[in-house]
DSSP file (Angstrom, degrees, kcal/mol; ACC not computed):
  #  RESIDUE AA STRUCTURE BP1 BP2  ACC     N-H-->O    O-->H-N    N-H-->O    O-->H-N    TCO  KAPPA ALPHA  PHI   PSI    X-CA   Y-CA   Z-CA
    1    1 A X     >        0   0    0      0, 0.0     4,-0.5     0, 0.0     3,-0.1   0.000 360.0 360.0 360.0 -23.8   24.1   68.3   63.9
    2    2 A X  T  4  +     0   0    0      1,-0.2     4,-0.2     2,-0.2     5,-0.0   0.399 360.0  67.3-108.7   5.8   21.1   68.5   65.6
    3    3 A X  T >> S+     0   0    0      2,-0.2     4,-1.6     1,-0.1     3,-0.9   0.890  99.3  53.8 -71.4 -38.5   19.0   69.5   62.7
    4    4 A X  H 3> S+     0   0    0      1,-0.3     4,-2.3     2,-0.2    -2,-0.2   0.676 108.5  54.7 -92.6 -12.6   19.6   65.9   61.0
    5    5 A X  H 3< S+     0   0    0     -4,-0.5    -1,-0.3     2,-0.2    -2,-0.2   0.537  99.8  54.9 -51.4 -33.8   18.4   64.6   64.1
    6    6 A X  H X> S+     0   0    0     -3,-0.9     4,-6.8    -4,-0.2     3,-1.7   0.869 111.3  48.2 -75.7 -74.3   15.3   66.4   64.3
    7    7 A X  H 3< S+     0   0    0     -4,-1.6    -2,-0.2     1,-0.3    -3,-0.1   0.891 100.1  52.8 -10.0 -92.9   14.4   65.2   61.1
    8    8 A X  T 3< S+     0   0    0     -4,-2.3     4,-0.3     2,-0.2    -1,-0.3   0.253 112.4  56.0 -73.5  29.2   14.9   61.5   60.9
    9    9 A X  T <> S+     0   0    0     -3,-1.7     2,-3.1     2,-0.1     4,-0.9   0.608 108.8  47.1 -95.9 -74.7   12.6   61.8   64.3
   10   10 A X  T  < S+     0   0    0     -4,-6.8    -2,-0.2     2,-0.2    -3,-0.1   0.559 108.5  50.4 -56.7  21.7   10.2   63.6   62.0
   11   11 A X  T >> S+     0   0    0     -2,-3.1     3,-1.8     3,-0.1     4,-0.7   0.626 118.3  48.1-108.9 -74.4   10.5   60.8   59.1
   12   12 A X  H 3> S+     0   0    0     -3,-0.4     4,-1.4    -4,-0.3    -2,-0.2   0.633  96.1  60.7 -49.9 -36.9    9.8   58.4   62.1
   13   13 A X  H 3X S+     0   0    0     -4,-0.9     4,-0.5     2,-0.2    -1,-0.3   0.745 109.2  46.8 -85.9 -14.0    6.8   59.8   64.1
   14   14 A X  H X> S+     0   0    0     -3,-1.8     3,-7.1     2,-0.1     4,-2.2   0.958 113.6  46.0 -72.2 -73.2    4.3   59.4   60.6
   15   15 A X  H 3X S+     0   0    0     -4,-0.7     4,-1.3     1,-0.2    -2,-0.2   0.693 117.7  53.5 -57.1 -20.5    5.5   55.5   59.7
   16   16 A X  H 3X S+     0   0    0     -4,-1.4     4,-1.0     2,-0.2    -1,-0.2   0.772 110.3  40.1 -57.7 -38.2    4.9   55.2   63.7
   17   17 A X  H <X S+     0   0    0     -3,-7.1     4,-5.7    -4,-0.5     5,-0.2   0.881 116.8  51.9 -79.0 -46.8    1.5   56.5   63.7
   18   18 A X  H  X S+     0   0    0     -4,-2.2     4,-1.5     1,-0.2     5,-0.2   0.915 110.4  46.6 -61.8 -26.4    0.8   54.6   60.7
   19   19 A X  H >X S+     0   0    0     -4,-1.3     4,-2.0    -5,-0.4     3,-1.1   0.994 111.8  49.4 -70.6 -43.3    2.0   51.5   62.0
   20   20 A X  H 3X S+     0   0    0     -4,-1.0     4,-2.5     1,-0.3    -2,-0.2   0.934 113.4  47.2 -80.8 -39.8    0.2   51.8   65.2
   21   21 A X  H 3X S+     0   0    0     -4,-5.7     4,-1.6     1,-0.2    -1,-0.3   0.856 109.1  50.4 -64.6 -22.8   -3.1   52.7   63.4
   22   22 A X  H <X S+     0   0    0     -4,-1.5     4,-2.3    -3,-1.1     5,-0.4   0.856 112.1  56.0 -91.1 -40.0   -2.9   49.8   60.7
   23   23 A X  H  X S+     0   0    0     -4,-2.0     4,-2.7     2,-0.2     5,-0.2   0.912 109.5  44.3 -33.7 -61.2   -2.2   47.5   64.2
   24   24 A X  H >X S+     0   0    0     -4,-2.5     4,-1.5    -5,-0.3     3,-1.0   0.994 111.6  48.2 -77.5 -63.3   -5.4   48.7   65.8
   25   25 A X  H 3X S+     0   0    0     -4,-1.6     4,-1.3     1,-0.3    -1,-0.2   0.713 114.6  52.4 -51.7 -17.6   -7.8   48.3   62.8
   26   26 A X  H 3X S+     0   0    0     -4,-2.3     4,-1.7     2,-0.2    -1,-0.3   0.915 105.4  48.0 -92.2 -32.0   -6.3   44.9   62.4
   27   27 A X  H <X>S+     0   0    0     -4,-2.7     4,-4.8    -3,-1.0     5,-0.5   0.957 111.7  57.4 -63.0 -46.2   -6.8   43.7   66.0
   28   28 A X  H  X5S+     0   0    0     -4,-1.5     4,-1.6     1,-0.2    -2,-0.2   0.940 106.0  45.5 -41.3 -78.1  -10.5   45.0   65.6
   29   29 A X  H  X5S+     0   0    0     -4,-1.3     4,-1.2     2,-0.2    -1,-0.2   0.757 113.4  47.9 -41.1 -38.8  -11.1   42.9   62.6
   30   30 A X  H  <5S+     0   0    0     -4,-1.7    -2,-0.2    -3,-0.3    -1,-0.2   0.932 112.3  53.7 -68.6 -35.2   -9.6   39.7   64.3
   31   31 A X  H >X5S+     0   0    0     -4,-4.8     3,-1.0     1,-0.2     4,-0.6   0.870 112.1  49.3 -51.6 -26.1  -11.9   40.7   67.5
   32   32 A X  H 3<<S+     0   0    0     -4,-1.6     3,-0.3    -5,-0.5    -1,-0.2   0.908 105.3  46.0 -84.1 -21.6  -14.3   40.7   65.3
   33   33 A X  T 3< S+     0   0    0     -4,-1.2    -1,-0.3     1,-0.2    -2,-0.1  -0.093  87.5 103.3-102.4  34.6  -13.9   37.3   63.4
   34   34 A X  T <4 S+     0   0    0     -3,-1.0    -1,-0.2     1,-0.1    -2,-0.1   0.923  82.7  41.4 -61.4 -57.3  -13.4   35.7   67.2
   35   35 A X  S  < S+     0   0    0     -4,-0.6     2,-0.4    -3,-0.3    -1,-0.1   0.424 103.8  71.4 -90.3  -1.3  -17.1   34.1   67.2
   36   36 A X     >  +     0   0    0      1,-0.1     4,-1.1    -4,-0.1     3,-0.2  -0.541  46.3 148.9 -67.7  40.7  -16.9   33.0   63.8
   37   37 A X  H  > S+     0   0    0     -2,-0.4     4,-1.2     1,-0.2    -1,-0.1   0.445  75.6  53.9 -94.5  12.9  -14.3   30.2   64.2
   38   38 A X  H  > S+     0   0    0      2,-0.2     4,-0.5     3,-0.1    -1,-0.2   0.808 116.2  42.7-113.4 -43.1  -16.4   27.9   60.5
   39   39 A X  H  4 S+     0   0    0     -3,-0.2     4,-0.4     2,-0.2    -2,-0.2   0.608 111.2  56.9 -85.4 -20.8  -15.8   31.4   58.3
   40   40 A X  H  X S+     0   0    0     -4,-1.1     4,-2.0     1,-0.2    -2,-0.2   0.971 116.1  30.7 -88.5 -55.3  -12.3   31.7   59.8
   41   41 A X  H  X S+     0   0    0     -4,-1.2     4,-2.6     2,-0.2     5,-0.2   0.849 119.3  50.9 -66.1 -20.0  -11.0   28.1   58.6
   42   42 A X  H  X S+     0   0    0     -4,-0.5     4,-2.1     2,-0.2     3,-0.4   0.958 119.8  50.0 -65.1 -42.1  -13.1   27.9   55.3
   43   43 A X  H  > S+     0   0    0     -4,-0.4     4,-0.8     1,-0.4    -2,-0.2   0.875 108.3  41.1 -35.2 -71.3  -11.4   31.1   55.3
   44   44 A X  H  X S+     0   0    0     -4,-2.0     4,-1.9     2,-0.2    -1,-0.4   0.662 115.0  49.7 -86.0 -14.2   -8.2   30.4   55.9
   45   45 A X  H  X S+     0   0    0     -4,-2.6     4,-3.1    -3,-0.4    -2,-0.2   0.958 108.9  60.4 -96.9 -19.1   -8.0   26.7   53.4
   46   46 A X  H  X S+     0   0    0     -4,-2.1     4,-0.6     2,-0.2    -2,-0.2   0.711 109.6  40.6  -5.6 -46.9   -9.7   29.2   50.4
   47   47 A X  H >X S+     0   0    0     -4,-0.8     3,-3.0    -5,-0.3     4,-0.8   0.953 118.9  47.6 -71.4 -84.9   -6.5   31.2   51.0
   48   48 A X  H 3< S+     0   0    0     -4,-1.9     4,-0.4     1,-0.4    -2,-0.2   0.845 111.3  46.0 -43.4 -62.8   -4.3   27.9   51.3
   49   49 A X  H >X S+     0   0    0     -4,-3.1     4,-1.6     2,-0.2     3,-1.0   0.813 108.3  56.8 -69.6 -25.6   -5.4   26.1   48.4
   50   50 A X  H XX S+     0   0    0     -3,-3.0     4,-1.3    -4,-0.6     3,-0.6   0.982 110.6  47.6 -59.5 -64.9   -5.1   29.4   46.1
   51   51 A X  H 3X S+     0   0    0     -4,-0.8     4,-0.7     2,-0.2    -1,-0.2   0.370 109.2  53.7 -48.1   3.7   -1.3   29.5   47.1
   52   52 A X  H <> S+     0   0    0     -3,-1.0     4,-3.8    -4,-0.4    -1,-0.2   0.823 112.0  43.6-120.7 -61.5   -1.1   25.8   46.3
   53   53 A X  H <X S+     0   0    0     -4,-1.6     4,-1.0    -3,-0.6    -2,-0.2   0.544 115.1  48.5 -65.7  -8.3   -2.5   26.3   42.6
   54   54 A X  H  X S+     0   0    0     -4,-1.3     4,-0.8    -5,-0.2     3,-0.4   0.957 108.2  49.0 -62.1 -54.6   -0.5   29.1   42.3
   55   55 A X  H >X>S+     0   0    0     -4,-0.7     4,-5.9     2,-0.2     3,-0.9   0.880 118.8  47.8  -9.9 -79.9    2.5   27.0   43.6
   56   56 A X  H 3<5S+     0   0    0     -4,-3.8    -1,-0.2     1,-0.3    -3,-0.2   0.770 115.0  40.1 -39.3 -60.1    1.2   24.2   40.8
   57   57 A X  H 3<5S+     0   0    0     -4,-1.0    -1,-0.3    -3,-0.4    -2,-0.2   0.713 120.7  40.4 -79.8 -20.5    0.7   26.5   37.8
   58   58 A X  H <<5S-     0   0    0     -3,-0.9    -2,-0.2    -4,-0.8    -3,-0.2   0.794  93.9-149.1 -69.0 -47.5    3.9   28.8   38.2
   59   59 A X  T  <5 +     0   0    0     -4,-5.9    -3,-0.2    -5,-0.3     2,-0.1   0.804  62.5  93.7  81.0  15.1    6.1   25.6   39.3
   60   60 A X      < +     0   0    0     -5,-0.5    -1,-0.2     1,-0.1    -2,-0.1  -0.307  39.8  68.6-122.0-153.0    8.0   27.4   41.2
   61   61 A X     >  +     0   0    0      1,-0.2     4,-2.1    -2,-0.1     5,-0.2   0.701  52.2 150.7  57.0  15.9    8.4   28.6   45.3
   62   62 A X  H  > S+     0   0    0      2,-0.3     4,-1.5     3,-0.2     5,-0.2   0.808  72.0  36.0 -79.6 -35.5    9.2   24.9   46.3
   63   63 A X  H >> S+     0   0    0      2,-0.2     4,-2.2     1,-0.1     3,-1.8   0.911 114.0  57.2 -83.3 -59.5   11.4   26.2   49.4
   64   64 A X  H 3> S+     0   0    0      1,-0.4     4,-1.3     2,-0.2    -2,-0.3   0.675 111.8  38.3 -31.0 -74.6    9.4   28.7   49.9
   65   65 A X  H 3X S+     0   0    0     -4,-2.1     4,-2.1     1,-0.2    -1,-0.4   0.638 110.7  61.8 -34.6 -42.5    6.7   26.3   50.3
   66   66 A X  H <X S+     0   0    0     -3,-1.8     4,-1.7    -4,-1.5    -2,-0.2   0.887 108.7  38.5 -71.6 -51.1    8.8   24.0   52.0
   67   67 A X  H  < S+     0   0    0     -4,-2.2     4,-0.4    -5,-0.2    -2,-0.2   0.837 109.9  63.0 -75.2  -5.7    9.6   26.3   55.1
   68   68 A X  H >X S+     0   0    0     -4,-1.3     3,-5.4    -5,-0.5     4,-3.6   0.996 109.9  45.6 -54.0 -67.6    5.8   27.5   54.9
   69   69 A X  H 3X S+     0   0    0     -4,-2.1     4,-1.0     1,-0.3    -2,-0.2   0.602 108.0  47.3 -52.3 -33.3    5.2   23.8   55.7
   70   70 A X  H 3< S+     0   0    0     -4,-1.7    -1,-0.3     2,-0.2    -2,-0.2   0.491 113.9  55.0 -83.3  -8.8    7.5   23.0   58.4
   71   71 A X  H <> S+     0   0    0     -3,-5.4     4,-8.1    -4,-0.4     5,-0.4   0.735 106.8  48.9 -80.6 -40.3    6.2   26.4   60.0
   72   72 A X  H  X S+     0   0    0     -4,-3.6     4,-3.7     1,-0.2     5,-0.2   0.953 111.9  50.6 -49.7 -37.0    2.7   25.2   59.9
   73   73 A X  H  X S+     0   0    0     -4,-1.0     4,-1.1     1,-0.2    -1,-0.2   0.666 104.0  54.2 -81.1 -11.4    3.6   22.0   61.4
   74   74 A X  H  > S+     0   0    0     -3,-0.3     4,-2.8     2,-0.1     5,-0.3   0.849 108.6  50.8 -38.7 -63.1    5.3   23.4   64.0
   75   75 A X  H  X S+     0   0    0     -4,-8.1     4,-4.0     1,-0.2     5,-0.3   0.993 108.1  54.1 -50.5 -64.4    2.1   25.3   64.5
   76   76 A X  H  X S+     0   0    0     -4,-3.7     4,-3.0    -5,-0.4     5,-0.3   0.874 107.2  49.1 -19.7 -61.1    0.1   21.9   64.4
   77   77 A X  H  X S+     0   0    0     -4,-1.1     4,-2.3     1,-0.2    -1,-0.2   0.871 111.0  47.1 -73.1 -25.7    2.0   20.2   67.1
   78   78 A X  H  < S+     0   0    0     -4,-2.8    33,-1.7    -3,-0.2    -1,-0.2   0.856 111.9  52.0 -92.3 -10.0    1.9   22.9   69.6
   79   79 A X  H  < S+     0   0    0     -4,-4.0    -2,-0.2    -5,-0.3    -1,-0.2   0.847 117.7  39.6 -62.8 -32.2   -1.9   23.2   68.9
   80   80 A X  H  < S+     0   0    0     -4,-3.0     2,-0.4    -5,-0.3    -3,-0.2   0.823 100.9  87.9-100.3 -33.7   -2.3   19.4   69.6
   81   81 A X  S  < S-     0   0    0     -4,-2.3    29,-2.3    -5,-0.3    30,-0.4  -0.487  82.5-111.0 -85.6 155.9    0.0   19.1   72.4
   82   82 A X  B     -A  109   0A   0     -2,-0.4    27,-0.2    27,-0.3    -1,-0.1  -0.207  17.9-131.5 -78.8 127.8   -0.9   19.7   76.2
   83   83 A X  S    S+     0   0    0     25,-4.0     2,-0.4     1,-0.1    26,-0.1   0.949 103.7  43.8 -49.9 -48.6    0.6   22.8   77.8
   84   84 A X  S    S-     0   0    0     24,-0.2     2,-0.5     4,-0.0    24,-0.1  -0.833  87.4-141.9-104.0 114.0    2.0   20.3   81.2
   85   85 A X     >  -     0   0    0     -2,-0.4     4,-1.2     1,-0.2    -2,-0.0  -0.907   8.1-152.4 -89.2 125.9    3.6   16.8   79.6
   86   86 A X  T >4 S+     0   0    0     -2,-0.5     3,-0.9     1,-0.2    -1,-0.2   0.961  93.5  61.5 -57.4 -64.3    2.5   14.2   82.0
   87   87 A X  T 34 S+     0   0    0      1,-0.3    -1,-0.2    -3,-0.1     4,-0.1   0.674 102.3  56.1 -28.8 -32.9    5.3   12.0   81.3
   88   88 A X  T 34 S+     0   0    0      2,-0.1    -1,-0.3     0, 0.0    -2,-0.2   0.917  91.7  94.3 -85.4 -43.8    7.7   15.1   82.6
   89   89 A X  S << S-     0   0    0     -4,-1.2     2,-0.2    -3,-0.9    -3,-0.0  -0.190  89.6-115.6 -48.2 148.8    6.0   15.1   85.6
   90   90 A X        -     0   0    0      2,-0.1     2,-0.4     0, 0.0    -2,-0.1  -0.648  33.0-157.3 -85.6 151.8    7.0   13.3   88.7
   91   91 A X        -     0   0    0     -2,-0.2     2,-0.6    -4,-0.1     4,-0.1  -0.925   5.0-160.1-116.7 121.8    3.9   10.5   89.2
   92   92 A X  S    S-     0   0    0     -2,-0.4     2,-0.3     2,-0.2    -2,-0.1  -0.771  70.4 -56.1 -95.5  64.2    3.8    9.4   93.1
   93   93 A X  S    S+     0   0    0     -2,-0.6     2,-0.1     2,-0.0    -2,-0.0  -0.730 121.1  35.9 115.1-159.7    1.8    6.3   92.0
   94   94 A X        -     0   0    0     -2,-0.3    -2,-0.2     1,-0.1     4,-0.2  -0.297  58.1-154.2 -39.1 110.0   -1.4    6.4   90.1
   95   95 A X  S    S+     0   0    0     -2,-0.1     2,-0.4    -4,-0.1    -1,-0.1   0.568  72.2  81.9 -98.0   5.1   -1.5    9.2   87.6
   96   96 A X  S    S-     0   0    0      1,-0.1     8,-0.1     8,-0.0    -2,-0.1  -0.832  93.6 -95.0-103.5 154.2   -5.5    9.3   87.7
   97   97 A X        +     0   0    0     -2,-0.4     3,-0.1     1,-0.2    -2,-0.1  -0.259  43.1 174.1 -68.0 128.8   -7.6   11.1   90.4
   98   98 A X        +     0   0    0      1,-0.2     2,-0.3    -4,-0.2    -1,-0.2   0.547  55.9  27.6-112.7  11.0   -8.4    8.6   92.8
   99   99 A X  S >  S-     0   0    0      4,-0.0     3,-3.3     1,-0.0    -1,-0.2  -0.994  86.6-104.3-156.1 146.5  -10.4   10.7   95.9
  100  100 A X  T 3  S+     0   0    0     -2,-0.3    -3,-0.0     1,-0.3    -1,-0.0   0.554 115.8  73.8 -40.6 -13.8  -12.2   13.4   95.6
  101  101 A X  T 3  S+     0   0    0      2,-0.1    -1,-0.3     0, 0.0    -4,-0.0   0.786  86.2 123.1 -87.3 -25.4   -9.1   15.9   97.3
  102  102 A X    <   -     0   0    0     -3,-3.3     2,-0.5     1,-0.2    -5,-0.1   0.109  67.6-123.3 -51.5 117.4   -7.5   15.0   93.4
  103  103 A X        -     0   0    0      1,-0.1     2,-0.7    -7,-0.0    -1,-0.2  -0.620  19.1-142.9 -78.4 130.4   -6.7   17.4   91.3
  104  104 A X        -     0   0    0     -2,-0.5     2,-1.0    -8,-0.1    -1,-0.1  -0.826  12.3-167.9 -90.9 102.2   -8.2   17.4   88.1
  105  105 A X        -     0   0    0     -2,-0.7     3,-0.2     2,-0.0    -2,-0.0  -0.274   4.7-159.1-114.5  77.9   -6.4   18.4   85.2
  106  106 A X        -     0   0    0     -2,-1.0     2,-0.5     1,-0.1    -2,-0.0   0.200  34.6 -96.4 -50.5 166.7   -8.1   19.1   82.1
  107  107 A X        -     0   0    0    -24,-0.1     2,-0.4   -25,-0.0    -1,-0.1  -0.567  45.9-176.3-103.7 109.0   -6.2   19.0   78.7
  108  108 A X        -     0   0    0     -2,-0.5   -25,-4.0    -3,-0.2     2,-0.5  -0.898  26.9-116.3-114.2 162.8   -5.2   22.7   77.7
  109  109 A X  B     -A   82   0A   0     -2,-0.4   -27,-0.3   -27,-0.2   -29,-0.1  -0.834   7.7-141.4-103.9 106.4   -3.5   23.4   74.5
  110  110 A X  S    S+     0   0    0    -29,-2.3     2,-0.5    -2,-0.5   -31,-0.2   0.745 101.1  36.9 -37.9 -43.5    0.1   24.8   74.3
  111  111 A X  S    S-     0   0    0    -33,-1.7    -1,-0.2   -30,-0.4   -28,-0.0  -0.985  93.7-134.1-120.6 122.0   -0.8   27.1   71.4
  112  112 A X     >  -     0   0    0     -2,-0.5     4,-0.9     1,-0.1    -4,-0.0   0.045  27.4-112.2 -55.9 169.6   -4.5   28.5   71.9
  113  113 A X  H  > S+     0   0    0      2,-0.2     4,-0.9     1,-0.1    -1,-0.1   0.986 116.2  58.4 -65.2 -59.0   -6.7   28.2   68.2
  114  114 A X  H  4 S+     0   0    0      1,-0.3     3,-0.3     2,-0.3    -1,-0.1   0.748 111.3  39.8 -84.2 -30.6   -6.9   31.4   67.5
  115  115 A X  H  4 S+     0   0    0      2,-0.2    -1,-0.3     1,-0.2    -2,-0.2   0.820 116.2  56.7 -58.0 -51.4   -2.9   31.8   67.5
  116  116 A X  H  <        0   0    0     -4,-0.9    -2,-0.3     1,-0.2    -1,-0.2   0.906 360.0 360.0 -46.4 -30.1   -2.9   28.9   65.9
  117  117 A X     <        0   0    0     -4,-0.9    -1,-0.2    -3,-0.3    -2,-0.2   0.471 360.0 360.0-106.1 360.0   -5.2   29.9   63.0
């Protein structure tokens, strides 16, 4: 019994390593396309628009396409909306700073770009 055990740990420790190596060479590459953000979106609608004419000329993938699209817009709104909704906060009064002791709260993005993209 404890042979077959042995085993499927040794089946597991390769597809382990290999995942964890393909992991790190891909976080490397993204580190690397960080300071690039022009090459990353040309990038990425070069990509989009091939799957789209593919989409076009097969004729097919239409759900496929259709939950692609409702994830991306998912994505969208939590890129464009503000991590704190003011409207859910309680307001005591004037919701802009009006003396200098005022906290200033500049507009951060619920989903960063680079998760986004």
């Amino acid at each position: 019994m404890e042979g077959v055990g042995a085993e499927g740990a040794s089946a597991v420790a390769p597809l382990a390593k290999w995942r964890n190596d393909f992991s790190r060479a891909f976080q490397y590459y993204l580190d690397r396309s960080t300071p690039h953000p022009v090459q990353r979106w040309l990038g990425t609608l070069a990509v989009a628009s091939i799957y789209i004419l593919r989409v076009y000329y097969v004729q097919g993938f239409y759900i496929v396409s259709y939950g692609l699209g409702i994830y991306l817009l998912n994505l969208l709104i939590g890129f464009l909306s503000p991590k704190v909704d003011p409207e859910l906060e309680v307001l005591d009064g004037a919701s802009l700073p009006t003396k200098g002791s005022d906290e200033f709260k500049p507009f951060i993005r619920r989903l960063p770009e680079f998760k986004f993209w």
